[in-house]
Every structure is written in C-alpha cells, then in structure tokens.
KOLMI-729722 format. One line per 4 residues: number of its first residue (from 1); for each residue x, y, z of C-alpha. Coordinates in Angstrom, 1 decimal. Each point is the difference from the previous one (the first is absolute). Layout:
BEGIN
NUM	X/Y/Z  ...
END
This chain:
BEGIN
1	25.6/20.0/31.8  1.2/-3.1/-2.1  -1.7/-0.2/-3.4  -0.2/-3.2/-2.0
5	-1.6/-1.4/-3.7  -1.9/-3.2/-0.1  1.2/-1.6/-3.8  -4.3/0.4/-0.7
9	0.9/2.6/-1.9  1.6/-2.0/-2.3  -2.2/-3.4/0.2  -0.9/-0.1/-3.6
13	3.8/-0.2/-0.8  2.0/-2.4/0.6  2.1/0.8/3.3  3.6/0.8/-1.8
17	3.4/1.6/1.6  -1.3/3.3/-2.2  -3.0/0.4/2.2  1.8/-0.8/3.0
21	2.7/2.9/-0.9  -2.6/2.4/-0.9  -1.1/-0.6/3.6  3.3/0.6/1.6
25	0.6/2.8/-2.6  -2.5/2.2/1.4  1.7/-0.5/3.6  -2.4/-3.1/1.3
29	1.4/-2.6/1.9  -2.9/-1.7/1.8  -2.0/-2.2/-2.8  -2.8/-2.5/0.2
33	0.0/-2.3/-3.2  -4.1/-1.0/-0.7  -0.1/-3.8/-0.7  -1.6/0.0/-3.1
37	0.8/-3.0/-2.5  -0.2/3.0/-3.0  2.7/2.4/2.5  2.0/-2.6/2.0
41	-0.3/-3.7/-1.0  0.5/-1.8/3.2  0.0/-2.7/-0.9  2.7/0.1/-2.7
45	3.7/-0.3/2.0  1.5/1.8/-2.8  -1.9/3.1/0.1  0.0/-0.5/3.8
49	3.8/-0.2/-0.2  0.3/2.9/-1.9  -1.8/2.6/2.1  1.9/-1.3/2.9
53	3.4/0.8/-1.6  -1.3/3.6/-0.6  -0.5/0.1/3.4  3.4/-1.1/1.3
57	1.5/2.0/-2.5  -1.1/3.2/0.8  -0.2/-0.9/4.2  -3.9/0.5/0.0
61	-1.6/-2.2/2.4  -3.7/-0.6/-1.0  -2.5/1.5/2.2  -3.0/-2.3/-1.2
65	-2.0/-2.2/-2.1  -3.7/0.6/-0.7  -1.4/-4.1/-0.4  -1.4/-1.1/-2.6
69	-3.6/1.1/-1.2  -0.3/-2.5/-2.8  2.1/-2.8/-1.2  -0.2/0.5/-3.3
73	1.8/2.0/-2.6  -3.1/3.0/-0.3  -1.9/0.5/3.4  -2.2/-2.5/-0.7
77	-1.5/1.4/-3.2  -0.1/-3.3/-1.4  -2.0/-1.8/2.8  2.9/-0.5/2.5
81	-1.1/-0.4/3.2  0.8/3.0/2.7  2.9/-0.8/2.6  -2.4/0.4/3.5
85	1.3/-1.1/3.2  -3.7/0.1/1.5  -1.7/-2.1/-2.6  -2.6/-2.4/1.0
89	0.9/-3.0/-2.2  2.2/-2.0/1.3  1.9/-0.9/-3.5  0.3/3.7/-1.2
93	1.6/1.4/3.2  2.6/-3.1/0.3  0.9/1.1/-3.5  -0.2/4.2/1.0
97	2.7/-1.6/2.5  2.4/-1.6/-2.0  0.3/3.3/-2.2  0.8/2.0/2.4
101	2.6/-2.8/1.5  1.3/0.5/-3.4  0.5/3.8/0.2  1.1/-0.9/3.3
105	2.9/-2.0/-1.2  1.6/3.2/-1.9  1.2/1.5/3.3  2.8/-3.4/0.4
109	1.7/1.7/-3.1  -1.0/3.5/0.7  -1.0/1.1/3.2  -2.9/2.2/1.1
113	-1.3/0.8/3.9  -4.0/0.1/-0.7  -2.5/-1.5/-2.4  -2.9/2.3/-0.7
117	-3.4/-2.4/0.1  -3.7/0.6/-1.0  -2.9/-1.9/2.3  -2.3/-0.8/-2.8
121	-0.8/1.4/-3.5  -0.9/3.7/-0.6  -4.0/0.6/0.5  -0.2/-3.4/2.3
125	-2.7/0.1/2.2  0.8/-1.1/4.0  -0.5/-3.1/1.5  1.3/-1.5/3.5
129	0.8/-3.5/-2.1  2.4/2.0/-2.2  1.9/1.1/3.4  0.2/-3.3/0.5
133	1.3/-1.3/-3.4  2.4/3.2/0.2  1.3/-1.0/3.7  0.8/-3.6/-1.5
137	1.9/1.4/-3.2  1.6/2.6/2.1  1.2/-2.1/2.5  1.5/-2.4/-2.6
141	1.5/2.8/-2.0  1.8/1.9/3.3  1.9/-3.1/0.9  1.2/-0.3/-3.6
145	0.9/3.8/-0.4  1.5/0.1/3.5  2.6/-2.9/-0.9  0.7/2.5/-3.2
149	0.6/3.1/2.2  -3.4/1.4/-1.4  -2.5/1.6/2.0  -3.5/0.0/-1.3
153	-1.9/3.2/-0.2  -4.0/0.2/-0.4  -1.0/2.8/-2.4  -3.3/2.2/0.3
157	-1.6/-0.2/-2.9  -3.9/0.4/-1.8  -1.9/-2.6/1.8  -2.1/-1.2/2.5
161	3.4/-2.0/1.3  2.7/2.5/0.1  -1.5/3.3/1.5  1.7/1.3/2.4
165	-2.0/-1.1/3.0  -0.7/-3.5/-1.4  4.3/-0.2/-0.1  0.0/0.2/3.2
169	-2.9/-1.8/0.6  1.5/-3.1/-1.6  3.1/0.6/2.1  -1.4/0.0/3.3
173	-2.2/-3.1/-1.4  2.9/-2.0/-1.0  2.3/0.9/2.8  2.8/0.7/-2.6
177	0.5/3.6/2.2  3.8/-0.2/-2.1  -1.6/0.8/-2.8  0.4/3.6/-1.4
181	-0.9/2.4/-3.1  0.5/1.4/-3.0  -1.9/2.9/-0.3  -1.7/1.3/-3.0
185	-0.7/3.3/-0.5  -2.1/-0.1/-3.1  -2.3/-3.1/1.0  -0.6/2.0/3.3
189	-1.1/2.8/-1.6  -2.5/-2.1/-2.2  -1.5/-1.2/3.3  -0.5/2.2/3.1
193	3.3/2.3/-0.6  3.4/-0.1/0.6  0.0/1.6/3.7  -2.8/-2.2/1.5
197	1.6/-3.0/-1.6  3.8/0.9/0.8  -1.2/1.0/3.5  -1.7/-3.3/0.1
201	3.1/-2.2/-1.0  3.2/2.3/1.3  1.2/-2.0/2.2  0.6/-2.9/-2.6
205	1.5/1.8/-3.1  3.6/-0.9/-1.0  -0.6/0.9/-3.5  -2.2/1.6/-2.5
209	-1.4/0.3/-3.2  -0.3/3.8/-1.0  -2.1/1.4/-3.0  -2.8/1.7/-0.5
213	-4.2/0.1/-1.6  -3.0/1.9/-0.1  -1.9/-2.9/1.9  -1.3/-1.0/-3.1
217	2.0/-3.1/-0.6  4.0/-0.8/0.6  1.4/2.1/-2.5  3.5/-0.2/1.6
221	0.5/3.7/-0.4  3.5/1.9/0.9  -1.3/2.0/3.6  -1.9/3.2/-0.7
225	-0.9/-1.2/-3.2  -2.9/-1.6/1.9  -2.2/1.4/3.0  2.2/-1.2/2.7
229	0.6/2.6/3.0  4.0/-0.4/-0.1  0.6/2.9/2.0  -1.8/-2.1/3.0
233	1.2/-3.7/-1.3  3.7/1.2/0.5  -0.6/2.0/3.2  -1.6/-3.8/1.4
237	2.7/-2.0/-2.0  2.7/2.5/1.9  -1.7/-0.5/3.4  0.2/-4.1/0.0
241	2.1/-0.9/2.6  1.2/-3.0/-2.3  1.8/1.5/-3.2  -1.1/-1.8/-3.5
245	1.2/0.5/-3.7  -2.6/2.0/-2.0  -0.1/-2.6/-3.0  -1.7/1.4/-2.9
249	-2.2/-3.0/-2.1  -0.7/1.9/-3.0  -1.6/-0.7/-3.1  0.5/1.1/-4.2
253	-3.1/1.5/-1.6  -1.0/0.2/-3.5  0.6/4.1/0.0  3.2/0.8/2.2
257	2.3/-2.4/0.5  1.9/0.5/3.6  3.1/1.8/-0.4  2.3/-0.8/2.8
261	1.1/3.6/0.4  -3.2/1.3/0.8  0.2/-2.7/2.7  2.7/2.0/1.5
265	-1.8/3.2/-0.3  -3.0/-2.2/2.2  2.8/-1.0/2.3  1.2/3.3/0.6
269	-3.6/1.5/0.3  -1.0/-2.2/2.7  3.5/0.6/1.8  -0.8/3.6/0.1
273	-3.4/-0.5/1.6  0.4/1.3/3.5
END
C-alpha cells in the first residue's frame, strides 16, 4: 500500500524545508500539511510561497490540507474562537468560513487534490439545525474549493456530528452524495471500533488518517503502540475495492519523541501482515 505523513507531527514547529526533507528522507512522498497558524501560517504569502517552492523543487505534489481548527496562533488557548462549519451563530460560522477560504487560497500557489474537514468541534453534542448550518457552509465552501481543484473531505471524529453513521447521515440529508472521506483510524477506535466504523464508511474513503490509542483519549500513537487490531485493519484496508494512501497524523509526546525510523519499521510491520 501507499503510505503518507500528515505535517501534525510537526505542528508545534514552524513548517520549514528541514521538516519537509526529513519526510522525504525516510522515503515518504504523500504529505498532508495541518493548517495551523503555529505550523503553516496561511495566511502569510511568504511562508506560503516558501513551502510551495519545496514542493516544486523536489516534484512532490501535495496530497492534502487538514483546515483550519483555530485561527489563531495557539489552538485557541487564548480564547480564540474554534473554526466549525456546523455552528449555530450565524456571525461565527461566516467567519469559520472565510478561514478556511483562506487555507483554501494556498492551493493557487501550491496545489493539493483534498481538504480534510471536521463537522463541528470535538465532544459536540448532535442537533438536526447544525446539519443545516453545515449544509449551508458546505455548500458555499465546495463551489469555492472546486474552482481551486480541491475536493472537500468530511472527517470522522469524537462527536455527536461526525460518527460514522451520522457522516452519512448528513450526506444523504444534504444530497451532497459527491461527498467522500477521510478515515480515521484512531477516532474510530475511540467510538465503536475501527471495523464497524470502516465497514460503515468504505465505500467513501479516499484517504486516511492512521495512528493509534488505548480508547482512553487521542493519544496519536504509532500503530501497535495502541490497542488497534492492525492485523484486521490492513486485511479490510487491503480488501477496499477503492485504493487510499495510509496517512499517518501523529503526534510528539513529552517521553518519546517519534523517530521517523521506527516509522519505517511500522511501515514494514504492517506490510508483512498477511
């Protein structure tokens, strides 16, 4: 299978051509860059400019872009508002809009084929007048992501919103049946498990987002570092009649810091898995 590194890793660095060549170092060509204002300022042409020229250098064409969570410089630790698609007032999700037009905008000077999107905020409880306030943002944002060559992908993630069922609830709901997925191993695995909920959403996964956790909370993990069942993950990844990258979105801890070596060693292991 294809394996690919989403820039998360990195996103209390600032997104540099070192990072990007320790990616390609360790024999990784699909990337997704996580548009964080701390990571990858968006919103700055320069550094925008910069990244894009590692890019053409080096003939890498970037796979994706995670939007925006916050707008800020530091995930909202200093009483930002959250980037949400599906909020209820009216002000706040014209404004969730506009930022992620804005990480939108990067792909006319470097070009990527999917942006990676959350419905609502982690822990958001379900409501059929956030569908609706989704359905009107999402509408709005496809038409200025298709002009850009961008398709929009809807992420499963820890709420009420993005389950795997409710995904394609809101699908059928808004009649967007284009609409696809970017699976997440590690959020599926803190909700019902990864086979139910890949089973569930097969049919709509282009891309991924790979790691690991005891259920506990999103560590972020390397695979088997967690409680994940790889051996049956892969076997269901392999029998997808629709091929995807297996994007790892990784995190740093305090006690091990990831070494991209021993991502290799993962890669290897879960090649050899019959």
């Amino acid at each position: 299978m294809d394996y690919g590194l989403s820039t998360h890793l990195f996103v209390d660095e600032r997104l540099s051509s070192h990072i990007l060549d320790r990616i390609l170092g360790a024999g990784i060509r699909q990337i997704e860059v996580f548009a964080a204002r701390q990571h990858f300022d968006y919103h700055d042409q320069n550094h925008v400019r910069d990244v894009a020229q590692w890019f053409e250098d080096h003939e890498v064409k970037l796979h994706s872009l995670h939007a925006p969570l916050y707008a800020d410089f530091d995930w909202g630790q200093s009483g930002g508002p959250a980037v949400s698609v599906a909020c209820l007032e009216k002000r706040k999700r014209i404004d969730s809009m506009e930022e992620i037009k804005r990480a939108l905008e990067v792909a006319e000077r470097l070009p990527f084929r999917y942006l990676v999107l959350h419905l609502g905020i982690p822990g958001e409880e379900y409501a059929l007048e956030k569908f609706d306030a989704a359905l009107t943002s999402i509408e709005h944002l496809k038409i200025f992501a298709k002009e850009r060559d961008v398709q929009l992908l809807l992420e499963n993630i820890p709420n009420e919103l993005g389950t795997p069922e409710r995904l394609l609830e809101f699908i059928q709901y808004s009649r967007m049946d284009d609409l696809q997925i970017c699976f997440d191993t590690g959020h599926a695995h803190m909700g019902g498990g990864v086979q139910p909920a890949f089973q569930t959403l097969r049919d709509r996964i282009v891309s991924t987002h790979v790691h690991d956790n005891r259920r506990e909370k999103d560590d972020h993990l390397l695979p088997f570092d967690g409680e994940i069942d790889w051996e049956q993950t892969m076997r269901d990844f392999r029998a997808a009649d629709n091929q995807f990258p297996l994007l790892f979105e990784l995190r740093q801890n305090e006690s091990e810091e990831v070494d991209l070596a021993r991502l290799r060693e993962v890669m290897e292991r879960m090649e050899s898995i019959p």
